[in-house]
N, C-alpha and C positions, 0 to 999 in steps of 0.2 A: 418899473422896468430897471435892468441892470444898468450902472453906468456906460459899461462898454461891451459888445457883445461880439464875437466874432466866430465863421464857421469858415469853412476850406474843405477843396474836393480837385483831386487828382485825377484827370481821364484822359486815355490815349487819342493822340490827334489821329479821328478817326472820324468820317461825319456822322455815325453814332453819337459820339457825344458831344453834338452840339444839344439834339432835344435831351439826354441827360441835364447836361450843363445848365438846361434851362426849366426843368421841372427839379433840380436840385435847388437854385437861387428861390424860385417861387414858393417851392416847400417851406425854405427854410422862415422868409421872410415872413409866409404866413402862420408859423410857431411864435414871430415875433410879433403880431399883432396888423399884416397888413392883409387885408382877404384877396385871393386870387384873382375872384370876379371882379376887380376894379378896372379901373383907367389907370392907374397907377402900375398895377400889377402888369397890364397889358402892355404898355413904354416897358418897363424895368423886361420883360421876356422878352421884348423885339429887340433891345438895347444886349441882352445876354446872348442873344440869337448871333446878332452881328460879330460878336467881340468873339464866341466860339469859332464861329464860320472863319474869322480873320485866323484864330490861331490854329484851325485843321488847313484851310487853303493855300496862306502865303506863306509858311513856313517852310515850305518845299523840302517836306520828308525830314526836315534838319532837326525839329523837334519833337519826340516821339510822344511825349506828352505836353499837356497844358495846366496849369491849376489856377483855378477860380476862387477868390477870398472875397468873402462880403465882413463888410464891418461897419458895426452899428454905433455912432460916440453919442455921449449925453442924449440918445432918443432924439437927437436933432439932426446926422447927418449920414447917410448913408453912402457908404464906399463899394462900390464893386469893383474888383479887379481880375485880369484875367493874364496868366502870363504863362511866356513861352521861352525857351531856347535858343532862340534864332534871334540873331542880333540887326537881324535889319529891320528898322523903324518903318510902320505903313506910311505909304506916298500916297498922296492924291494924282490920281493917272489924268492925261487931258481928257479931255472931253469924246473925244472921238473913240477913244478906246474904253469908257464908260458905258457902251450900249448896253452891255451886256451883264457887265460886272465889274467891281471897282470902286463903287457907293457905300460900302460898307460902311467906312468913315465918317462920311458926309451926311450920314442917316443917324451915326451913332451921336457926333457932335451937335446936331440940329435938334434931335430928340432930348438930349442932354439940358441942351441949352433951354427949350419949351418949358422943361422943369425947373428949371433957375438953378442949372447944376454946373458942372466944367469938367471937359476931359485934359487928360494928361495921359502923356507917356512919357515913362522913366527907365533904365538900363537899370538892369540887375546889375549883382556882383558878377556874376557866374557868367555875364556876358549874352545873356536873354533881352527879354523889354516884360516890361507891364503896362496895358492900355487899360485904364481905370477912370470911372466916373464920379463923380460925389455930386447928390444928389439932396435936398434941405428933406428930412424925414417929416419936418410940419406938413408933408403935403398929404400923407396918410392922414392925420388929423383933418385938415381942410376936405380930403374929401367924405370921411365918415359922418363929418357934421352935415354937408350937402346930403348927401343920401339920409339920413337921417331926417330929415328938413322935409325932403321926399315922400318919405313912405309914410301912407294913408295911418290916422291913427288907428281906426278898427271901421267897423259898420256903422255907417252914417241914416 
């Protein structure tokens, strides 16, 4: 595999392209070797789900689009990032005004964190943010070997 791999995709903050957003990331990743059908796969689209939805929802029209960059370094670390226009950083809302929505966050960092990864958010130049994850690409490995450990040799 390449030392470093990188793909990018521009879509209007529109809730169209959140499932864009997230059959783009999936597409791409499974060009690079990670198969859709995983547990892995399945985190990494609910983790793109949330970061889309935050930047169609909270943006409040200020950002007419978003762009999504994945980046793959040494086949060990995976980056997703998703960014927007709008310079105000996500808050975590109390609790009470959580019933409904507002978790995005809290799902994206927990989820992150299960895979022994870490979120960040960073300001653009331009006066935007990027909420971005990184992610240990060994876990593709760990679980190809598990499934493989799995599946029946042939006819017994």
């Amino acid at each position: 595999m390449a030392d470093h791999l990188e793909a990018s995709v521009t879509l209007p903050s529109d809730p169209a392209s959140v499932s864009a957003a997230r059959s783009y990331v999936v597409g791409t990743l499974a060009e690079w070797g990670l198969p859709s059908d995983t547990d892995v796969a399945d985190t990494v689209r609910l983790i793109v789900s949330e970061l889309a939805t935050n930047a169609v929802q909270h943006t409040f029209g200020q950002s007419p689009t978003f762009t999504v960059d994945i980046a793959l370094y040494r086949d060990e670390h995976l980056r997703i990032g998703v960014t927007d226009s709008h310079p105000r950083f996500p808050k975590r809302l109390p609790a009470a005004v959580q019933q409904d929505n507002g978790r995005g966050m809290v799902i994206i960092r927990w989820l992150t964190a299960e895979c022994g990864g870490r979120l960040r958010v960073r300001p653009t130049r331009e006066g935007g943010k990027t909420v971005s994850i990184e992610l240990p690409w060994t876990l593709r490995r760990e679980h190809l070997t598990t499934a493989a450990q799995q599946e029946p040799l042939g006819p017994v």
